[in-house]
MARLUM-711545 format. One line per 10 residues: number of its first residue (from 1); their letters; for each residue x, y, z of N, C-alpha, C, CB. Coordinates in steps of 0.1 Angstrom, whole numbers, plus 5000, padded with zeros to 4 digits. Last residue first. Glycine has a CB too. Example, Ala and Ser with C-alpha at 12.3 -4.5 7.8 and 13.67 -1.06 7.14 Angstrom:
! residues 2
2	sa	5128/4978/5071/5137/4989/5071/5129/5000/5079/5141/4994/5057  5132/4943/5078/5123/4955/5078/5132/4967/5078/5113/4955/5090
This chain:
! residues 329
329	xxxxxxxxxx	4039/7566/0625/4031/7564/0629/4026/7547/0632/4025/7571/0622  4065/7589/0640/4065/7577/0634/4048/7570/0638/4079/7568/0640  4060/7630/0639/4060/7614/0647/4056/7604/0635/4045/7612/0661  4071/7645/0613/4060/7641/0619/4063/7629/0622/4049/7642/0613  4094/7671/0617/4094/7657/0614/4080/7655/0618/4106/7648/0622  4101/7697/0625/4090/7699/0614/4087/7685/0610/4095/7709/0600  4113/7696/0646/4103/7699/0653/4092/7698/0641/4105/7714/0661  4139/7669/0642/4133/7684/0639/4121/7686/0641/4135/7689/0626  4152/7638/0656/4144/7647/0650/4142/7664/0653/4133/7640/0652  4189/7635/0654/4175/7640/0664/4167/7647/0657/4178/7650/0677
319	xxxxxxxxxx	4206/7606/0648/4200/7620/0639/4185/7623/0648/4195/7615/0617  4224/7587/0672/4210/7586/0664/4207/7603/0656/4196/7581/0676  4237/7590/0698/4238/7592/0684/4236/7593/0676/4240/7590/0680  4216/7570/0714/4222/7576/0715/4229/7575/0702/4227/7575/0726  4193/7550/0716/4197/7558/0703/4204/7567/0706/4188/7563/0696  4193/7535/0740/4188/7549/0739/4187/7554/0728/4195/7558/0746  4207/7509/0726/4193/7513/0734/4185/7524/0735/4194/7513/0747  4231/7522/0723/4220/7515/0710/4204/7513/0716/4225/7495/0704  4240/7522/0747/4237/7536/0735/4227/7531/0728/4250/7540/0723  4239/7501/0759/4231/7512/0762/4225/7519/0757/4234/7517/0767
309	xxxxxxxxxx	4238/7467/0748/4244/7479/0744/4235/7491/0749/4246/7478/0730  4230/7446/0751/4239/7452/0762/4246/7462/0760/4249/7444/0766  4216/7436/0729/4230/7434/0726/4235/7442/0743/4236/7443/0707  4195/7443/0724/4202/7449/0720/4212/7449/0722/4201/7456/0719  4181/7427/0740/4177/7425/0731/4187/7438/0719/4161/7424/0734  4186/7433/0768/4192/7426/0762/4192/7422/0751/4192/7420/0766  4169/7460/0769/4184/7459/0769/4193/7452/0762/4187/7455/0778  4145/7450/0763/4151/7456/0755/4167/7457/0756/4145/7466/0756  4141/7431/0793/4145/7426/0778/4149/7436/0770/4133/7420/0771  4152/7461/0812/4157/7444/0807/4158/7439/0795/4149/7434/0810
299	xxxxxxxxxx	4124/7472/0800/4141/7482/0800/4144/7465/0799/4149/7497/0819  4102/7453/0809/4102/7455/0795/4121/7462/0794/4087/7468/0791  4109/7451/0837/4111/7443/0828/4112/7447/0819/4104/7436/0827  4105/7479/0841/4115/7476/0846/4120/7466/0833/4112/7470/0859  4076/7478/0842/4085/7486/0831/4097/7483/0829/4087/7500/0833  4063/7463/0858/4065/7463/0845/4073/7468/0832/4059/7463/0844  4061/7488/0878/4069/7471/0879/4071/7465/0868/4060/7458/0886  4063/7519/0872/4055/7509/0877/4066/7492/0871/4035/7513/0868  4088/7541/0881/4086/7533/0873/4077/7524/0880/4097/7528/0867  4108/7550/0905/4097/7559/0901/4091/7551/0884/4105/7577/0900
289	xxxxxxxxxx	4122/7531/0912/4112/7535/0919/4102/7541/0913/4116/7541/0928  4140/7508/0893/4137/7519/0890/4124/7524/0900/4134/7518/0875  4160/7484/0903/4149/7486/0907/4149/7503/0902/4148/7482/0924  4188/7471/0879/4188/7478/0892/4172/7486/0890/4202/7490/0893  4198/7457/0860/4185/7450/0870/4185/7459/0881/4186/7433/0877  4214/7470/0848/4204/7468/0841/4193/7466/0850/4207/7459/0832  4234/7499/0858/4229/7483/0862/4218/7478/0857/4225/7482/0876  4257/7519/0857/4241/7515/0854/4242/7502/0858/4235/7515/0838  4280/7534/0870/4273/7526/0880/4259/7520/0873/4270/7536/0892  4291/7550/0846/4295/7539/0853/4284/7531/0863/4305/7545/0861
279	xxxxxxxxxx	4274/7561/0819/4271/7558/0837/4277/7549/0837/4257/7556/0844  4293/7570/0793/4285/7559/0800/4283/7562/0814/4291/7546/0799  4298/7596/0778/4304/7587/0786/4293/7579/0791/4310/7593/0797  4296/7621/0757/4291/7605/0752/4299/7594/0762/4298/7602/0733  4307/7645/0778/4301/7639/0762/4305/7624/0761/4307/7648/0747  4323/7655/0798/4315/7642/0799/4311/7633/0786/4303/7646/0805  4327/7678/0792/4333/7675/0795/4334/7658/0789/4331/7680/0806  4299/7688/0774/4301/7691/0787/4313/7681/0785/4287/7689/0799  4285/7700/0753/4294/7712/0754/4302/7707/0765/4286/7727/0757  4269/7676/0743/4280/7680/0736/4291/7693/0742/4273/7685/0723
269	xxxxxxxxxx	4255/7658/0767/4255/7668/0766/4265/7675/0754/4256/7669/0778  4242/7629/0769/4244/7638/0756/4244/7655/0753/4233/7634/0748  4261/7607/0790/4261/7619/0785/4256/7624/0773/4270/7622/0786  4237/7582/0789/4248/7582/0788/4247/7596/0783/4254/7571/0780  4218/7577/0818/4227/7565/0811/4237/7572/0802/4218/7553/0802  4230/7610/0832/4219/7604/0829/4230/7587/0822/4207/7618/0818  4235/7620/0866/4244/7615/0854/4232/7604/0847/4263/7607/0860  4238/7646/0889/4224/7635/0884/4232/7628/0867/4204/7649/0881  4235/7678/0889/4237/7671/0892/4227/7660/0889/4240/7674/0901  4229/7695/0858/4241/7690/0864/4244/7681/0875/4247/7699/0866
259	xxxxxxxxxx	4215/7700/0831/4213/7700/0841/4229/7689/0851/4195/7695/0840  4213/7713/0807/4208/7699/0805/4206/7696/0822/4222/7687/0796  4249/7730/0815/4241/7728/0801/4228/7709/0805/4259/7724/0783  4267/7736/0826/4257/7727/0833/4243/7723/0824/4252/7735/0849  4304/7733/0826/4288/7736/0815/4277/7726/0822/4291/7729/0795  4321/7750/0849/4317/7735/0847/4305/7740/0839/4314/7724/0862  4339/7772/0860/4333/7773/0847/4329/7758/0841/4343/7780/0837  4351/7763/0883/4341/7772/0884/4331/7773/0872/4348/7784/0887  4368/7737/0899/4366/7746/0883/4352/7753/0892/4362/7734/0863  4386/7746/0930/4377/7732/0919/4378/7744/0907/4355/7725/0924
249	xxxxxxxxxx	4389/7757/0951/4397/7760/0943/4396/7747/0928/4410/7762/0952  4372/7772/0981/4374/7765/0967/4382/7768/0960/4364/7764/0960  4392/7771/1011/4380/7780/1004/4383/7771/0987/4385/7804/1005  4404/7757/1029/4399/7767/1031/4392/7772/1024/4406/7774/1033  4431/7742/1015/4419/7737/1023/4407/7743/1026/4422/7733/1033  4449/7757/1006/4438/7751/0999/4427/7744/1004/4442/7745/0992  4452/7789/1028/4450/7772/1025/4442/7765/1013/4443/7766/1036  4452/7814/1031/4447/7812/1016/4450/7795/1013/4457/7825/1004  4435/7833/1060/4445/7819/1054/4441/7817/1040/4440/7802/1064  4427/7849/1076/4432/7851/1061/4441/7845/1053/4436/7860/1059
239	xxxxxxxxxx	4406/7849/1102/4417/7841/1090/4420/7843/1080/4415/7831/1087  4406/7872/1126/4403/7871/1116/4414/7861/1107/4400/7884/1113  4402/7868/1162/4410/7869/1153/4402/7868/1139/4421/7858/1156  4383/7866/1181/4387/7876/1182/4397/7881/1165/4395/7874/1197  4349/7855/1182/4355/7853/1175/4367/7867/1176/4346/7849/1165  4324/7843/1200/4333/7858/1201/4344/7854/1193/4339/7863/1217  4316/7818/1190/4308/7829/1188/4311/7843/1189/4301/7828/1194  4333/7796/1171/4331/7806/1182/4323/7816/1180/4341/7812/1185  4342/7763/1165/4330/7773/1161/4329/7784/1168/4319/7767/1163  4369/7753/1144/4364/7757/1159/4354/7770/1154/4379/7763/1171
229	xxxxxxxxxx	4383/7720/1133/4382/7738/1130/4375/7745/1147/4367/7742/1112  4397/7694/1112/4390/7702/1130/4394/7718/1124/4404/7695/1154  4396/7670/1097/4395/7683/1093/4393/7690/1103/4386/7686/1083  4409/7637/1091/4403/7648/1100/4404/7659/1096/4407/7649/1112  4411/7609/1070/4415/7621/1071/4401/7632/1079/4419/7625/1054  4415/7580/1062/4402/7586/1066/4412/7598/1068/4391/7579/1080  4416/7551/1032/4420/7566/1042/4414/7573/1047/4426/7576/1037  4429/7525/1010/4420/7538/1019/4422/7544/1029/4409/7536/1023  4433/7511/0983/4438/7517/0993/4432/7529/0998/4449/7519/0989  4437/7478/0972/4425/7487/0975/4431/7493/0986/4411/7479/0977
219	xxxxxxxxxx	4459/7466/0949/4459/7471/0956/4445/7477/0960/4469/7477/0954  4446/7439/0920/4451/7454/0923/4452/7453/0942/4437/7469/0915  4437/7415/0921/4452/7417/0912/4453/7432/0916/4452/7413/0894  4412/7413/0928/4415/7414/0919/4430/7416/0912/4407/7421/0918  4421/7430/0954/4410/7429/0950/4414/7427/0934/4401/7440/0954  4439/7437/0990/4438/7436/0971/4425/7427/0972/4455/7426/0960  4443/7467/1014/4437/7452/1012/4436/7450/0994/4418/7451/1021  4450/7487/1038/4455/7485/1022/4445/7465/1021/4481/7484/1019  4445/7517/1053/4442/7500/1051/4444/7498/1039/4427/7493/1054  4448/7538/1079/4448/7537/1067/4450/7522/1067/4458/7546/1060
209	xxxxxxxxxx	4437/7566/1095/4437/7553/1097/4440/7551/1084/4425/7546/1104  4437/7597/1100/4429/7595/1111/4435/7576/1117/4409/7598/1103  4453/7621/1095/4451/7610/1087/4453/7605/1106/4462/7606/1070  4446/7657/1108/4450/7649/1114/4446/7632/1102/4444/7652/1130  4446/7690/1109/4450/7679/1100/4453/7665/1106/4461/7683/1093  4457/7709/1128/4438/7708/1123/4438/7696/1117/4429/7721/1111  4482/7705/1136/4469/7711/1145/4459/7707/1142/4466/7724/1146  4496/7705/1113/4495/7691/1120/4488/7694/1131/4509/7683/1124  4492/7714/1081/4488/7719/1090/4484/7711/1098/4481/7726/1088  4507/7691/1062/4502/7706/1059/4497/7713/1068/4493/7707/1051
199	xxxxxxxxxx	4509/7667/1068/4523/7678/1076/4516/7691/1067/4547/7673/1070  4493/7654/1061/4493/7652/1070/4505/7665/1074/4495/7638/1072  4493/7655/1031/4487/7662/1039/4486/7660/1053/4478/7662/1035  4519/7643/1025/4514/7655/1023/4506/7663/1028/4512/7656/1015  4512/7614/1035/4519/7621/1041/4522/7633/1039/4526/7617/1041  4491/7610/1013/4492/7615/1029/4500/7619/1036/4492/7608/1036  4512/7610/0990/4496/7620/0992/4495/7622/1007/4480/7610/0987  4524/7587/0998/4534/7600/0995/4520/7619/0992/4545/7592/0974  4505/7564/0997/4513/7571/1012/4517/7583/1006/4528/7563/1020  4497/7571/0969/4492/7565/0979/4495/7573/0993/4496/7551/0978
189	xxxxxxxxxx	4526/7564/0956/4517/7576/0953/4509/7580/0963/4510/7574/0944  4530/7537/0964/4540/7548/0971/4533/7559/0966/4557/7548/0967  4506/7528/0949/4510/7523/0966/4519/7535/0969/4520/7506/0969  4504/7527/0920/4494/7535/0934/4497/7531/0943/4479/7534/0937  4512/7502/0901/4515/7516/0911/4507/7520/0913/4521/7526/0908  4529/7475/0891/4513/7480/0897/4524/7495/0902/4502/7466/0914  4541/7477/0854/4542/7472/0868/4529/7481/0879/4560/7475/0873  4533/7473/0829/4535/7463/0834/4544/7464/0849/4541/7455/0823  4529/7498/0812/4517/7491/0820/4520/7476/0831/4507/7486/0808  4539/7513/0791/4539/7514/0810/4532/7511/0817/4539/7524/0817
179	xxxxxxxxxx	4553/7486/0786/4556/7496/0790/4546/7503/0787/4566/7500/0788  4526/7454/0787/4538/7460/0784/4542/7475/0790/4537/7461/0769  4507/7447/0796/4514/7437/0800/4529/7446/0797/4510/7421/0792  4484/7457/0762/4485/7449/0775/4501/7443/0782/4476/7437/0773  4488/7469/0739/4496/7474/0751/4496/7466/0763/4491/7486/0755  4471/7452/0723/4487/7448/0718/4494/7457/0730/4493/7455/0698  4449/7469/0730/4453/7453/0735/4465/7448/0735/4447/7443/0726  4452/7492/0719/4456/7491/0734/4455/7477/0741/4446/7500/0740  4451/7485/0696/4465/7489/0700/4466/7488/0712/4470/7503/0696  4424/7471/0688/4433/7469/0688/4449/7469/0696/4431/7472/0681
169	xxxxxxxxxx	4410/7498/0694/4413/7487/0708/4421/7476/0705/4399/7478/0715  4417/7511/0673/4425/7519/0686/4421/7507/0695/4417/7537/0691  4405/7495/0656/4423/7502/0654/4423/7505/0669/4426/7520/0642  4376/7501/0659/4384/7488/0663/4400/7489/0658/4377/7475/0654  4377/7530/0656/4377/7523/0672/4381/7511/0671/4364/7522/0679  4397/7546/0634/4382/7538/0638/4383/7531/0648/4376/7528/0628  4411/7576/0653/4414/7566/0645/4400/7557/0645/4427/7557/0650  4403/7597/0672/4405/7600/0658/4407/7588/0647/4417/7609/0659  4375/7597/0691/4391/7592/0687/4392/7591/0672/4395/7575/0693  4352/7599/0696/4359/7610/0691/4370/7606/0687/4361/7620/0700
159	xxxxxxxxxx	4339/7575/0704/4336/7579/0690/4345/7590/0683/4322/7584/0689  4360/7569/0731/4345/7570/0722/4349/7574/0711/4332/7580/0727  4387/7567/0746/4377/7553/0740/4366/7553/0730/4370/7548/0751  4416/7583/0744/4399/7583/0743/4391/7570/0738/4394/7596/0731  4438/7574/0777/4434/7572/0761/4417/7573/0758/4440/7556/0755  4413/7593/0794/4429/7589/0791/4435/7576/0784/4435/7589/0802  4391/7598/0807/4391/7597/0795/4407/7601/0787/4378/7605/0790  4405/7600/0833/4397/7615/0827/4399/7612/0811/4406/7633/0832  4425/7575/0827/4416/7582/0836/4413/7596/0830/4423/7584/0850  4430/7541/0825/4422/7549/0816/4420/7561/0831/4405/7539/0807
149	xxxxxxxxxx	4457/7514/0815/4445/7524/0826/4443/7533/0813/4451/7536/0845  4460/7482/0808/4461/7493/0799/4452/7502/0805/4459/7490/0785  4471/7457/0828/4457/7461/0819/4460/7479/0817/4437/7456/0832  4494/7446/0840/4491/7444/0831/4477/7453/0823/4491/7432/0834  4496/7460/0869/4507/7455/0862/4506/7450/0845/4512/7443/0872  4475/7472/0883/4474/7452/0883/4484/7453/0873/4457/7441/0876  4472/7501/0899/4468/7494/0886/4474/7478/0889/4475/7501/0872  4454/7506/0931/4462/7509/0924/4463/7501/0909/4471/7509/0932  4426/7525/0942/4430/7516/0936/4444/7516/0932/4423/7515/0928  4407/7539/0971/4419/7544/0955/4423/7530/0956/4436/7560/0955
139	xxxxxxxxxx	4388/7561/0989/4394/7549/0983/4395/7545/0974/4391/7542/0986  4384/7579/1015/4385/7580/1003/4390/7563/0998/4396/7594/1001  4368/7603/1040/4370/7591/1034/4373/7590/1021/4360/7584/1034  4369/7633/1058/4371/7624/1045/4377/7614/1046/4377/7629/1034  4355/7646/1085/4363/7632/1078/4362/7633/1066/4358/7618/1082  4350/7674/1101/4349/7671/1091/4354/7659/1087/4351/7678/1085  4347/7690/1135/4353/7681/1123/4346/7669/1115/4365/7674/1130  4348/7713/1157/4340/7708/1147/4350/7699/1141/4333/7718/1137  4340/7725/1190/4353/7720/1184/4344/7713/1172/4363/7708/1195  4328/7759/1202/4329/7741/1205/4336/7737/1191/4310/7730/1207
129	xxxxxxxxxx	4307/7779/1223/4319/7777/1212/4318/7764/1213/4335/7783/1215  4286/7782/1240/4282/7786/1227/4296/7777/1215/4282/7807/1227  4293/7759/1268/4295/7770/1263/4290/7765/1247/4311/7774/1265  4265/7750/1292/4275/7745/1283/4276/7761/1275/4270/7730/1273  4268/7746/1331/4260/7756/1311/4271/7750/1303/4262/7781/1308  4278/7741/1351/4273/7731/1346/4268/7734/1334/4265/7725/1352  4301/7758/1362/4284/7762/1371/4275/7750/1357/4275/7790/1369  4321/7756/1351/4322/7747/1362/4309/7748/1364/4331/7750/1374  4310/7742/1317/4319/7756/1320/4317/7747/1338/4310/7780/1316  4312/7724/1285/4307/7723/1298/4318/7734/1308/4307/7706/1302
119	xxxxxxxxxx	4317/7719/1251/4321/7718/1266/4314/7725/1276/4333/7722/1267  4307/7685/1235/4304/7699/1239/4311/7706/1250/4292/7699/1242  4325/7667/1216/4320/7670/1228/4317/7681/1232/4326/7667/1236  4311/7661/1179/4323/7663/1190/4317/7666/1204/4333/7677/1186  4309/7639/1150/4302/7647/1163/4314/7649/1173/4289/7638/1172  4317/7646/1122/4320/7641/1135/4318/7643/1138/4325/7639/1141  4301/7646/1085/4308/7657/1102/4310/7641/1113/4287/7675/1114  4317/7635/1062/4308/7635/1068/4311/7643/1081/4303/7622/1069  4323/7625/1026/4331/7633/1038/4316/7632/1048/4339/7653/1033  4343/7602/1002/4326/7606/1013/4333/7613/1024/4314/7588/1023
109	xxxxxxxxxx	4347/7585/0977/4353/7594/0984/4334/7598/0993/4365/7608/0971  4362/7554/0957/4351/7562/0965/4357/7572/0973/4344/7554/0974  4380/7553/0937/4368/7546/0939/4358/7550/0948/4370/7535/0943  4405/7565/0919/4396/7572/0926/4382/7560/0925/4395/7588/0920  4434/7569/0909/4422/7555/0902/4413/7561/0915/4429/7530/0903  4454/7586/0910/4441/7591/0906/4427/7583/0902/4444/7598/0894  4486/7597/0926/4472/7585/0928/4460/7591/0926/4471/7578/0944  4498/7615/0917/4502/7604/0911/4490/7591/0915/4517/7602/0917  4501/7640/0933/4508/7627/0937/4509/7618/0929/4504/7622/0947  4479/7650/0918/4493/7658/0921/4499/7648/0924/4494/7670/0932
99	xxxxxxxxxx	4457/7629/0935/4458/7635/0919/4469/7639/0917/4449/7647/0916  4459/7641/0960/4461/7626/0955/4468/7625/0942/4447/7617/0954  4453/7664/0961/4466/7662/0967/4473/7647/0956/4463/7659/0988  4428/7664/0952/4437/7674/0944/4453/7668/0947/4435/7692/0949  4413/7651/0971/4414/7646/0959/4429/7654/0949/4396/7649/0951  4417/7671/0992/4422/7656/0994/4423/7652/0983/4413/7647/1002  4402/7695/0982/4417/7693/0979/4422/7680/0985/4426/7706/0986  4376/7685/0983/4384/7688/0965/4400/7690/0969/4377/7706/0955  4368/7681/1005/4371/7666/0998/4382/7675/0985/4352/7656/0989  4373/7709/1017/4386/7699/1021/4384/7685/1012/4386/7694/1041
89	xxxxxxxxxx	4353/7724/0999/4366/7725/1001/4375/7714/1004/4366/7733/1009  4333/7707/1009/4335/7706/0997/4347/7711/0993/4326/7711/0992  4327/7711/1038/4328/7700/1033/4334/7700/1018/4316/7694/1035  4345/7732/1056/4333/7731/1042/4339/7720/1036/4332/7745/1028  4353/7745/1085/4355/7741/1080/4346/7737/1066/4359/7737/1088  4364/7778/1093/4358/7770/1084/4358/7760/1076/4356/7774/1079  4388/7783/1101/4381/7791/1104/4367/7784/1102/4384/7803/1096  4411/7750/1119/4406/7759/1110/4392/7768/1114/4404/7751/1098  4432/7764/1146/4419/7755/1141/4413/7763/1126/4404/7755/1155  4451/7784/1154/4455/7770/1151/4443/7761/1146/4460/7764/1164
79	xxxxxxxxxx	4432/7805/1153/4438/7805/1137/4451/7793/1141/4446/7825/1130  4430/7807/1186/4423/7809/1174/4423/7800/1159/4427/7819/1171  4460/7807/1196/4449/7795/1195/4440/7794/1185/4439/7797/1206  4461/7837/1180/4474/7824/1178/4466/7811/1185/4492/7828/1189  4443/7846/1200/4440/7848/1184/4449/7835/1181/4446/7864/1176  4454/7844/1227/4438/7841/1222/4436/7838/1208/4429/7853/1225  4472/7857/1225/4473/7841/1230/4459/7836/1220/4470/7839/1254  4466/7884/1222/4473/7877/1209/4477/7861/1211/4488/7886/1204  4452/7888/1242/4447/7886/1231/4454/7877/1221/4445/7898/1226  4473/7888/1258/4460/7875/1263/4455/7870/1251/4445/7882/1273
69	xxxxxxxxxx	4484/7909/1256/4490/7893/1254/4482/7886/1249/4495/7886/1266  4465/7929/1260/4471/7926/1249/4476/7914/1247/4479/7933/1246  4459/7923/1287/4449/7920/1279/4454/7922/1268/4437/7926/1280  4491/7935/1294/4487/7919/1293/4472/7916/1290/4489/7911/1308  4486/7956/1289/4498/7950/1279/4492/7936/1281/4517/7953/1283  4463/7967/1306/4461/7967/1294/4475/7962/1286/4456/7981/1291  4476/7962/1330/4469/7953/1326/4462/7955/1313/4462/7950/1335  4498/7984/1330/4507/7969/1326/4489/7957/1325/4524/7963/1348  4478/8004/1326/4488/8001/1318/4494/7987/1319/4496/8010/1319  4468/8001/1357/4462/8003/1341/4468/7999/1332/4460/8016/1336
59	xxxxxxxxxx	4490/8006/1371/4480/7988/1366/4476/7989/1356/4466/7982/1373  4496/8033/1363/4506/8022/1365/4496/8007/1360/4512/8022/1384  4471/8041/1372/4473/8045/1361/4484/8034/1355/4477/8058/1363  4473/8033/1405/4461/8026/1390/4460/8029/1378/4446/8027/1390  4491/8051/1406/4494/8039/1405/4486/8028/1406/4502/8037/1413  4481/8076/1399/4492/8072/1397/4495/8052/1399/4499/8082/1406  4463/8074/1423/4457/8075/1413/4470/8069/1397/4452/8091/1415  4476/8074/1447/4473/8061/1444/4467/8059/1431/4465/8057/1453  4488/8099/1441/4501/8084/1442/4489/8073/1440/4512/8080/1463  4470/8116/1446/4475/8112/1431/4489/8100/1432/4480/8129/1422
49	xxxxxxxxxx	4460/8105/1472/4454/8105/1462/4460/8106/1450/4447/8111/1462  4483/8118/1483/4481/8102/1484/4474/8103/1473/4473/8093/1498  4483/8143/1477/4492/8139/1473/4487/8124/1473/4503/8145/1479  4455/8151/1487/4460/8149/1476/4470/8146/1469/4458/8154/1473  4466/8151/1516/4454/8144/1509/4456/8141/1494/4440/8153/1510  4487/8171/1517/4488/8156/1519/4480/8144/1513/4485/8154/1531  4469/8190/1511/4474/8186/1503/4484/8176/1509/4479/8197/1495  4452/8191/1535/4444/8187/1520/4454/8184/1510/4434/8200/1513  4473/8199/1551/4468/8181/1552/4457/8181/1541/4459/8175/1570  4476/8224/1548/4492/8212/1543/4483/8197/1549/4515/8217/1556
39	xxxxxxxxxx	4452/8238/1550/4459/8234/1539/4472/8220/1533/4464/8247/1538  4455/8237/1575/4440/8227/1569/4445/8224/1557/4423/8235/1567  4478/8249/1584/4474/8235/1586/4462/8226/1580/4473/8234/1598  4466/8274/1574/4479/8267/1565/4478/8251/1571/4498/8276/1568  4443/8277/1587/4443/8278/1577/4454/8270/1569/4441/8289/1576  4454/8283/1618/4447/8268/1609/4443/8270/1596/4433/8262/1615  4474/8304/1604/4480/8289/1609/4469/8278/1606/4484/8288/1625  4451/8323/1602/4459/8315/1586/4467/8309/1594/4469/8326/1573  4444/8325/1624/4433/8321/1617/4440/8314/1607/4424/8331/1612  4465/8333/1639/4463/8320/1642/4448/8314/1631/4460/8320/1660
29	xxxxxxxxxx	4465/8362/1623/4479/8349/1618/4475/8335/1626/4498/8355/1625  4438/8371/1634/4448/8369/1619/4456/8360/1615/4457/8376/1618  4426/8368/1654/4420/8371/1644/4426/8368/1628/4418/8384/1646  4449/8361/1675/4435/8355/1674/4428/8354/1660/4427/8361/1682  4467/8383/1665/4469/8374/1664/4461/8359/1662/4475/8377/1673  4445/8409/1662/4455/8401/1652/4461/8387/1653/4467/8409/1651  4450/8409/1691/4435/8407/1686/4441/8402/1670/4423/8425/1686  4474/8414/1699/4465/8398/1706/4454/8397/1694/4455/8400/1725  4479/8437/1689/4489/8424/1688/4478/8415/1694/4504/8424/1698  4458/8454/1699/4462/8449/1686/4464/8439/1682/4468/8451/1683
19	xxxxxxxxxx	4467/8450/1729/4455/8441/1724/4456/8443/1710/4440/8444/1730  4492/8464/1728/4494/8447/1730/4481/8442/1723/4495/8441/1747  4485/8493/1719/4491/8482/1710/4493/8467/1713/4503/8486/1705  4473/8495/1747/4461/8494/1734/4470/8485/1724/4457/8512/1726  4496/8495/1758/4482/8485/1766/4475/8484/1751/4468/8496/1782  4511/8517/1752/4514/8500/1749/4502/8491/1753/4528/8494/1758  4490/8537/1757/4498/8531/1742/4501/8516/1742/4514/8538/1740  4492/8536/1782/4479/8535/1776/4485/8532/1761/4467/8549/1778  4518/8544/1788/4512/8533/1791/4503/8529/1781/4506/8535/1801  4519/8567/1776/4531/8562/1771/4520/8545/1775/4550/8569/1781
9	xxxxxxxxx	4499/8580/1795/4496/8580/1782/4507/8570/1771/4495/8595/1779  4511/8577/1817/4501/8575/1815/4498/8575/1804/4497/8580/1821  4535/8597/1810/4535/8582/1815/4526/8572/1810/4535/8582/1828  4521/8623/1809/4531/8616/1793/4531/8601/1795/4552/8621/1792  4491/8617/1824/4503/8623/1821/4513/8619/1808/4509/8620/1832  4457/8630/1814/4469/8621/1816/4480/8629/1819/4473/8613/1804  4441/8648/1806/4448/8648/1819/4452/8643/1823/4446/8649/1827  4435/8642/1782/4441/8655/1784/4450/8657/1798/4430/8665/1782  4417/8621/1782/4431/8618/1779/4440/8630/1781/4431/8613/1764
């Protein structure tokens, strides 16, 4: 290099600084061009990606408001049917309605399920859920304008009445025909019951048929009443319906003292309600099963041999021997 000239050497300068410049260039700033180009298309990349991410965030949301809708479609269907339906619930408040209304000559009442249709999905399975209902039947009397009523031992007929019993049928004879006995009612009581319960909840509630036919100088008035509810297995909504239809509202504190279902010939229960009532439904000639053939007869004649009198039959009333009495020999 010594024997260059200044020229020569002025040269050899710029020769060496161009390849710098080239080698930098190759090495350096075209490395970070594709570098900045790899960069500004990853973040292209990621920009789509958070637009599209962004806007399944977007769906996300408007399809979680509408699985909200859906729900609260779902529930509001729901809690249009009753939760439960119980047979013993809907007879006690059909009777309750009646009762409150004014129609209480009560002759028969029977509730039973309806069978319903199952439903069927398109691939031919039938679904778990499905539609239930309950009927009550009921059938009520009205009074005959003349004969002096009686309900829930209304005027007392037995032994408790405070006056001597032939006084008190006396008076209620001398009532025949007169105020407030001399005109029929249970007919507008009757309808004015149904139609109560018919507008209490007109989804699940449905008075199904009604027939009036007389018997005797009275009105015979009956009624079938629907109860629909819905059986689900995914159940979304909870009912916290305080319907009287819905959950009991009978007595609770009934004395079952002696034993309770099953009405013997004549109450001797003293603590129960009932005391000293007669079985309506005895029947003298009515077939005892659990009795050999003869016995029957023998109940009969004794019956009649006392006059058709039950009590006197049973000794009802009678002084109940003490455990220290010795059997009659």
């Amino acid at each position: 290099m010594s024997n260059l000239t200044a020229r020569e050497k002025g040269f050899m300068y710029v020769i060496t600084l161009l390849i710098i410049v080239v080698l930098s260039y190759f090495f350096g700033i075209r490395t970070l061009n594709d570098k900045y180009d790899e960069y500004k298309q990853q973040l292209q990349t990621l920009q789509e990606r958070k637009a599209y991410l962004d806007q399944i965030k977007a769906n996300n949301a408007n399809m979680a408001k509408e699985i909200e809708a859906l729900k609260e479609q779902c529930e509001k269907l729901e809690l249009s049917f009753i939760d439960k339906v119980e047979a013993e619930c809907v007879e006690q408040y059909v009777l309750d309605v009646f009762e409150k209304e004014g129609c209480p000559y009560l002759i028969n009442v029977a509730t039973s399920d309806v069978g319903m249709s199952a439903i069927s999905y398109p691939d031919g399975s039938v679904s778990p859920d499905g539609l239930v209902c309950a009927q009550v039947e009921v059938t009520y009397s009205s009074t005959d304008g003349y004969t002096v009523t009686q309900y829930n031992r209304t005027p007392d007929f037995t032994s408790k009445a405070t006056e001597p019993v032939p006084t008190t049928i006396n008076e209620l004879i001398g009532k025949m025909g007169k105020e407030p006995y001399n005109e029929r009612k249970g007919y507008a009581q009757f309808i004015s019951a149904l139609k109560k319960i018919n507008s209490e909840n007109p989804d699940c509630i449905k008075v199904d048929y009604i027939t009036v036919g007389q018997s005797n100088g009275t009105l015979v008035l009956s009624a079938a009443i629907s109860f629909y509810g819905a059986n689900l297995k995914n159940r979304l909504s909870i009912d916290n319906s305080q319907a009287a239809y819905t959950y009991w509202q009978g007595n609770k504190d009934i004395n079952t003292k002696g034993g309770f279902i099953g009405f013997p010939y004549v109450c001797d229960n003293e603590d129960s309600l009932w005391y000293g009532v007669t079985n309506l439904e005895f029947d003298p000639n009515a077939n005892k099963p659990f009795a050999p053939y003869w016995a029957n007869a023998v109940f009969r004649k004794a019956y009649a041999d006392s006059g058709n009198d039950i009590k006197k039959l049973i000794g009802f009333g009678a002084p109940k021997k003490t455990e220290t009495e010795a059997p009659a020999t």
